[in-house]
N, C-alpha and C positions, 0 to 999 in steps of 0.2 A: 600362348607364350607371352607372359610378361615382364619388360624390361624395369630394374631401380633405376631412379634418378639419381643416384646417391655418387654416382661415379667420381671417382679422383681426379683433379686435376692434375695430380703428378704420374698418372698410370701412364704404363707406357705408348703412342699410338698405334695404333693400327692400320699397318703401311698397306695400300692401295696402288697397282699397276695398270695403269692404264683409263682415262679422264672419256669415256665413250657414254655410251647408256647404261650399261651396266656395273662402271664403275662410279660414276657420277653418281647412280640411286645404292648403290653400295655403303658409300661415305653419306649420303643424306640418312639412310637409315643408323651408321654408326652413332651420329652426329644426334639424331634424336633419341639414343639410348644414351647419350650426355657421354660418349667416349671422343676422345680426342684421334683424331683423322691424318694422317700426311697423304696426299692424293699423289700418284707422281707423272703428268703426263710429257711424253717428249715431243709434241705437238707446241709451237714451231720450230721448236732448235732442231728436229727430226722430223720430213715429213714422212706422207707415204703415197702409195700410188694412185689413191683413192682420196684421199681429204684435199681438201680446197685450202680450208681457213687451221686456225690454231682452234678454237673455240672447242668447248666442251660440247660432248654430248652431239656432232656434228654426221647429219643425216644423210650419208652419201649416195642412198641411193635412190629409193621409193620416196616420197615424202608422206606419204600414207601406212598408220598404226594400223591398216584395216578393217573390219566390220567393228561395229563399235554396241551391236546388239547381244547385250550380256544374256536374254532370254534363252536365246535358241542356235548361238555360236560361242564357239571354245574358244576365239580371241575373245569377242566381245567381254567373256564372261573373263577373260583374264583381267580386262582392264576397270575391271569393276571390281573385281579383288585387289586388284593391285590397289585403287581407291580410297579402300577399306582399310588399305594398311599404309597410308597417307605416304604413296610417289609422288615424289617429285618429278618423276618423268608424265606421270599421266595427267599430274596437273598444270604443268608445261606446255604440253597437250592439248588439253582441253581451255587454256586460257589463250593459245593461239594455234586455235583452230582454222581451217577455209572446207568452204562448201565441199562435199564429196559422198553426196548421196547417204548410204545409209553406214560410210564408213567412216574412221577418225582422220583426217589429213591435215598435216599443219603447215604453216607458214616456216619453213625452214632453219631460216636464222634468225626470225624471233623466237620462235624453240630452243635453240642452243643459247641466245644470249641471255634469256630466262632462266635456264639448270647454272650458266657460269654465274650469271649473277646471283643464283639464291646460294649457291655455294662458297661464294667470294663473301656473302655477309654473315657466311657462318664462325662464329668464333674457335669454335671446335675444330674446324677442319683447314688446312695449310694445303696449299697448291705451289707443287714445285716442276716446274717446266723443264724437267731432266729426261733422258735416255738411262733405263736401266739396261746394264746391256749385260748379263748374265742371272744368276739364280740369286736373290736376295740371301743378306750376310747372316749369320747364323743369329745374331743377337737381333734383329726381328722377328721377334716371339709370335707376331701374327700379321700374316700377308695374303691379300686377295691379290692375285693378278687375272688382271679383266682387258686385257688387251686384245679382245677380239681377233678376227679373220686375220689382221694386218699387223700379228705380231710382227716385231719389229727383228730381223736376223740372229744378232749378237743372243738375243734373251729366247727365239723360238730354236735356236741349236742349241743351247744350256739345257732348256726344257726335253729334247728329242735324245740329247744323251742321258740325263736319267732316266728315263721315262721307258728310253729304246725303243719309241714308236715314233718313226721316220716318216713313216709313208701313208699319212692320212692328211688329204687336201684335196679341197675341187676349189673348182673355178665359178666364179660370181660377175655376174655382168652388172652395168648401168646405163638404165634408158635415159634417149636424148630431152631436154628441154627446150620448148620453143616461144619466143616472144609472140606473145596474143596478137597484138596488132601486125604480124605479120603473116596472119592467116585470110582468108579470103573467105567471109562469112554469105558469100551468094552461093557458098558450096558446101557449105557445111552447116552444123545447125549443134544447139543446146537440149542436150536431153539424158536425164538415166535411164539405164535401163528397166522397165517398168513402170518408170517414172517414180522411182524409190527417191526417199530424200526429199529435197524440195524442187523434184522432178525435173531439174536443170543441171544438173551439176557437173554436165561433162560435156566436150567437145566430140562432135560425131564427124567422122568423115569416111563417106560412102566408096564403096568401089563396085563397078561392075565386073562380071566374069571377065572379060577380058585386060582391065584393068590389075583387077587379082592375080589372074597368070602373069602379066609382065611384070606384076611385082615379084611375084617368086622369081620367074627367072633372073630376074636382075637381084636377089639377095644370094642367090644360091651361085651365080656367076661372080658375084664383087669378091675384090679382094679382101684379103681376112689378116687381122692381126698374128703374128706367130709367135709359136712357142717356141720359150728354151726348151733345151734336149732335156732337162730336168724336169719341165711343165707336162712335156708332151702327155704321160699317158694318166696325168690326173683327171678323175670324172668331176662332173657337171653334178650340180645341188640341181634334182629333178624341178624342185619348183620355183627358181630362177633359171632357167634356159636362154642361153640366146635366140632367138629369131630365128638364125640360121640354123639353127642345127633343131630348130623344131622343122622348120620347109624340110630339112634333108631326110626327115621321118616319112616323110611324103605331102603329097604338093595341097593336102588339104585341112592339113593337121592346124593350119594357121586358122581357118574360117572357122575352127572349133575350140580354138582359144581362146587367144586374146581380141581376132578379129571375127567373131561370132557376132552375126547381124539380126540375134535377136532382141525383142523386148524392145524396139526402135524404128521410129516413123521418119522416113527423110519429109520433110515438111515442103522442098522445092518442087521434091516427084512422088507426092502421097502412093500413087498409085504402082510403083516400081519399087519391088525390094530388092534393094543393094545385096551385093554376093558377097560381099563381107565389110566389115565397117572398123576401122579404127576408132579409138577414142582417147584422147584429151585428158587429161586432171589438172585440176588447179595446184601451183604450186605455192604460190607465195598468199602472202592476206591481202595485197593489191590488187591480185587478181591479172599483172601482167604476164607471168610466166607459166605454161602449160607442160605437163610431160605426158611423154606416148606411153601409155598403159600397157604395160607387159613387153615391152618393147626394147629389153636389154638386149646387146648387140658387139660383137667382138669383130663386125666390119672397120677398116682406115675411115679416118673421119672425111678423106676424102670422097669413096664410096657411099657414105652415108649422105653428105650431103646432095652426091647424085643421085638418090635413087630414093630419099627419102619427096625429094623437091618435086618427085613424080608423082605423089599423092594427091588428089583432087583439093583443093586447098591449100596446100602446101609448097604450090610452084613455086612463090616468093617467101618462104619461110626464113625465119633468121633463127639461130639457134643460141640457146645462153651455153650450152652446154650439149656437146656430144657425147654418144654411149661411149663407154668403155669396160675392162675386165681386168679382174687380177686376181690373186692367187688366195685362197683364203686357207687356212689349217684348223686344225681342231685336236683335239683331243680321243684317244679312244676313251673314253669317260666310261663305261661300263667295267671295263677293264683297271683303271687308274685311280678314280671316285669312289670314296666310302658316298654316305647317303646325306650327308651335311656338306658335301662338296670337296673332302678334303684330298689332299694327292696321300694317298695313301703309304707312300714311299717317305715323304719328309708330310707328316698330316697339321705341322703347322703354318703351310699352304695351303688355298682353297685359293679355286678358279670360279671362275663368274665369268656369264654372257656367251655370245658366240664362240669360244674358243672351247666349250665345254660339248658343245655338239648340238646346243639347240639350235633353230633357228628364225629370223624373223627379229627385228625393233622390240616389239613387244614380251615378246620371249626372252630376251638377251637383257630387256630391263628388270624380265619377274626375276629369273636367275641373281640377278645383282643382289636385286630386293629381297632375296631369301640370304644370298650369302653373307649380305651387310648384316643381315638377324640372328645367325649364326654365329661370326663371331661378337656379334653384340655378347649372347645370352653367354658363349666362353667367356668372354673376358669378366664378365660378372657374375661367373662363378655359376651359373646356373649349364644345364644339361642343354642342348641346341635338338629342337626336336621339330623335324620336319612337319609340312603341311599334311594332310589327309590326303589320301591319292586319288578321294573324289572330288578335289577340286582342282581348278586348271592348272595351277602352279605344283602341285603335290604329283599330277598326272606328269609333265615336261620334267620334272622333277628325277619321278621314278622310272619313268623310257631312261634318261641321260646315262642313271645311276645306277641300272642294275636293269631295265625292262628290258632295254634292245640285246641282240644276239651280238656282243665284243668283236667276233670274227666276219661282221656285216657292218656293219654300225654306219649309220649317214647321219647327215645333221640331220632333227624335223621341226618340225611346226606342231606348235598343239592342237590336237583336234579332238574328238569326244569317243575315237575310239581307242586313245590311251586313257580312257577313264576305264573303272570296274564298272561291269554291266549295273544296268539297275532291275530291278524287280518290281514294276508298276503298272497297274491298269486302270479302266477307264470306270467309268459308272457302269456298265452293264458285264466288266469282270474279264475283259480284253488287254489286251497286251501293249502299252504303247509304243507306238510306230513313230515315227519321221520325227516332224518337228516338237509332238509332244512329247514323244520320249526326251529331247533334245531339252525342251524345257525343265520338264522332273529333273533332269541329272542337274544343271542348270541351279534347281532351287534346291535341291540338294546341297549340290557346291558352297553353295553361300550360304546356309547352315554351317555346315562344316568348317567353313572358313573364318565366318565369326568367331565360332566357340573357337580357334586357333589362336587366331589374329589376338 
């Protein structure tokens, strides 16, 4: 798909809702097909229950884009397309990065003030810090709304009376942040797992069996944030869970997740393996702030600070930030989404990002980045014609829009089993397995996606 430069300055803009990851790389991609932009986010005059700052593009939960191996993972391989097809979110990314083994993590708010400021010097594109608080006016010929998980009420009840899908929403948590120098490094130690990366990149803290048990029982005992009567019986996005409600699966489901003590040597007690082990990520490029890895949590922050303080290292912890959770929505996208993103009802709306049912940073910005291309190639007259669905963006693509079951439907993540099998073997006429198969589909992808892109 190729975009003219030729575009009019008196064309009309192409209104954008909602200034996140998805819209933000939405408008950058308009903005490089030489179309003019009005961005609208309501971040400060509105906040929500999740953002901190006003700032675009603001990272509220993980500060990690994840694996960043385009060979033989379906992110990696996303963000290596994404690349290709010159994001600004991934170059945002990649130019403020911090250590995090073999995945992408960045410095939080030199990442956001990076996307605000390459979009504030864009001439093409206008940021106007409003609340849209219903279904844009009919004389906006072309509107992406990308306001992710945390639509905002006035505009996510407009959407749910057209739409008449009320009832699609889980709940998303965020792990706590802790100041580095308030850890106790005689008890914990630097390492990845496997020593991936540049073999240090995360903070470890050990627990023995007994240790482990009191920690369940102390998560499973604390008190918990409640819900409205409206909240109560929305589910949980399988792969953000809280903490607690993975202990409530049972007492050991934790030492197989997030606190699984393989692939790690405690360096104080070479000779003792810890019964499960916490870990660390860097969060900012300073290197002062750490967050608990996997460790979303919908405990009172008074609870957390008791029972988090009881982690071997952590007695004196200070926190920049405690977990929390809120309500996310989404779209039955299957159901509602033609295959270029449009709402099928009024199709001169398209959705982008989280709120279309992907899920994941990375996801929510390819999403953007396809439907900023889509109405690019509308507004100038050419046909908008989706990626190949053997590459990672064409696969998240086609689950949203038509793969998953409408009467099922969860947000996912892309992985390589929404790609179309492949057909390949080895030298001696074998079937590729695991990671080689992984890699063909892989280089596949990026065939495909060139000749796209």
């Amino acid at each position: 798909m190729s975009f003219s430069s030729m575009a009019s300055e008196q064309q009309k803009p192409v209104h954008i809702i909602g200034g996140g990851l998805a819209g933000s790389e939405a408008a950058w991609q308009l903005a490089r097909a030489g179309l003019n932009v009005v961005l609208h986010e309501m971040r400060p005059v509105r906040g929500t229950d999740a953002h901190q700052t006003g700032g675009l593009a603001e990272l509220v939960c993980s500060n990690s884009f994840r694996s960043d191996d385009h060979e033989s993972n379906a992110v990696g391989l996303m963000h290596e397309e994404m690349r290709r097809a010159n994001s600004l979110i991934i170059a945002a990314a990649d130019a403020h990065k911090v250590p995090a083994g073999s995945a992408l993590a960045v410095d939080r708010d030199g990442f956001s003030a990076a996307v605000e400021k390459a979009l504030e010097a864009e001439p093409l594109v206008e940021i106007r810090r409003e609340e849209i608080q219903g279904l844009p006016p009919d004389d906006w010929d072309s509107v992406i709304i990308a306001t992710g998980p945390l639509t905002s009420p006035p505009l996510a009840d407009a959407v749910a009376e057209l739409t008449g899908d009320t009832g699609l929403a889980f709940f998303d948590a965020i792990a706590p942040i802790i100041y580095k120098d308030s850890i106790d490094f005689d008890k914990v130690w630097f390492q990845s797992r496997y020593d991936k990366g540049d073999g240090a990149d995360y903070i470890n803290l050990p627990l023995d069996e007994t240790q482990y048990n009191d920690f369940i029982d102390g998560i499973l005992a604390a008190d918990k944030v409640s819900f409205h009567d409206w909240e109560a019986n929305t589910p949980y996005f399988e792969g953000c869970l809280p903490i607690e409600v993975m202990a409530e699966r049972g007492r050991k489901t934790l030492s197989f997740g997030p606190m699984k003590p393989v692939g790690l040597t405690n360096p104080h007690s070479p000779d003792i393996k810890p019964h499960a082990i916490i870990q660390l990520r860097q969060d900012n490029a300073l290197g002062t702030l750490y967050n608990m890895v996997g460790f979303q949590t919908k405990m009172t922050y008074g609870e957390q600070k008791r029972i988090f303080t009881t982690i071997p290292g952590l007695e004196n912890a200070e926190f920049a930030r405690l977990g929390g959770l809120h309500r996310n929505t989404f779209l039955n996208a299957p159901k509602l989404l033609d295959e270029t993103l449009r709402l099928k009802l009024r199709p001169q709306i398209r959705f982008a990002g989280q709120i279309t049912g992907c899920e994941g940073y990375v996801e929510s910005a390819a999403v953007g980045l396809m439907t900023g291309r889509f109405a690019a190639a509308e507004r100038l007259g050419q046909r908008p014609t989706p990626p190949p669905p053997t590459t990672a963006m064409g696969a998240i693509l086609g689950h949203i829009t038509g793969g998953a079951d409408a009467d099922t439907f969860q947000p996912m993540n892309v992985n390589f089993g929404l790609f179309p099998p492949i057909e390949a073997t080895d030298e001696r006429g074998k079937r590729l397995r695991g990671r080689n198969r992984k890699q063909a589909m892989s280089a596949r992808a990026l065939k495909d996606f060139g000749d796209w892109v």
